[in-house]
N, C-alpha and C positions, 0 to 999 in steps of 0.2 A: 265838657263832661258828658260821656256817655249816660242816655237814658236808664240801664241798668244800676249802675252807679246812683245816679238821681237820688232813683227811687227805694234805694236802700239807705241811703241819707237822712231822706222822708220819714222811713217809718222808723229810722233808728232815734234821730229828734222825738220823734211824736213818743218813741216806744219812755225814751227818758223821762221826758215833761209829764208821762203821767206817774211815772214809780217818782215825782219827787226831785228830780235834776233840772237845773238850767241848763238848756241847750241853747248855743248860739254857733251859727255861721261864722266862721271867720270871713274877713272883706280882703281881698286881695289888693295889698299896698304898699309895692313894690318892695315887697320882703319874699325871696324867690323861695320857694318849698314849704310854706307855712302850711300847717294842718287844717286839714279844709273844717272842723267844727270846734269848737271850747265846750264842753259838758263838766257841769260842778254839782258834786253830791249836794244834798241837805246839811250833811256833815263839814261842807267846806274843800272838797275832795277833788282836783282838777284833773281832767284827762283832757290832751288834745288826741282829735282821731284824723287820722286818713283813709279816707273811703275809697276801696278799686273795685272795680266791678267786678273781678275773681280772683282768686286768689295766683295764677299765673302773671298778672300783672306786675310790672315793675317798678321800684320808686326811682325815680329823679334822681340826681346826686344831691340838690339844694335838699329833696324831703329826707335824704340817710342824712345829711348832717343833723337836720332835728331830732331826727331819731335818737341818732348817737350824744348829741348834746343834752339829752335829755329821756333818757331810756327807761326810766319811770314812770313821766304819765305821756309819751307819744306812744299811740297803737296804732296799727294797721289792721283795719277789718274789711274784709270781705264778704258776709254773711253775717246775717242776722241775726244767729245763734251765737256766734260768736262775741257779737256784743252785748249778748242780755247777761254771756257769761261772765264777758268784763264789769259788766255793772253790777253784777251779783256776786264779785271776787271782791270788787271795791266795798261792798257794803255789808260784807261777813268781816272783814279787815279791820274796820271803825269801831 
C-alpha cells in the first residue's frame, strides 16, 4: 500500500471513531479483493471501503466482484471529503 493511501486510511478511521463509528482494518485472509476497512454506524450501519490513493486508480477484478456483489455498502474513496460525505449520507439515512 502506497504511503498516500495509508495515510488517508489513517485519518479516515480516526475521522470515524470520533463522530461515533467502529472502524476496523480488514486482515487479508486469503479472500482475494476484500475491502481494505469494516466501519459500522452507532445505528448498526455497515459500510466496507476501499482506499486508493487517487481517484485514477484502478480496482482489481477480485475488488469489482465485491463491489458488484454488494453495491450498497462497498465504496471506493479516494479523498477525504468524500468519506465524511459518506458518513454524513449514512447518518441523515437512519
Amino acid at each position: 500500500m502506497r504511503r498516500e493511501e495509508l495515510e488517508l486510511e489513517n485519518k479516515c478511521r480516526a475521522y470515524a471513531r470520533t463522530n461515533g463509528w467502529v472502524a476496523c482494518k480488514l486482515e487479508k485472509n486469503g479472500n482475494k479483493g476484500v475491502p481494505d476497512d469494516l466501519f459500522i454506524s452507532p445505528r448498526e450501519v455497515c459500510l466496507l471501503v476501499e482506499f486508493k490513493k487517487d481517484g485514477k486508480q484502478k480496482l482489481r477484478q477480485e475488488q469489482k466482484l465485491w463491489r458488484e456483489r454488494f453495491p450498497h455498502i462497498v465504496h471506493v474513496i479516494s479523498d477525504f471529503g468524500a468519506f465524511t460525505a459518506l458518513l454524513s449520507s449514512q447518518d441523515e439515512g437512519e
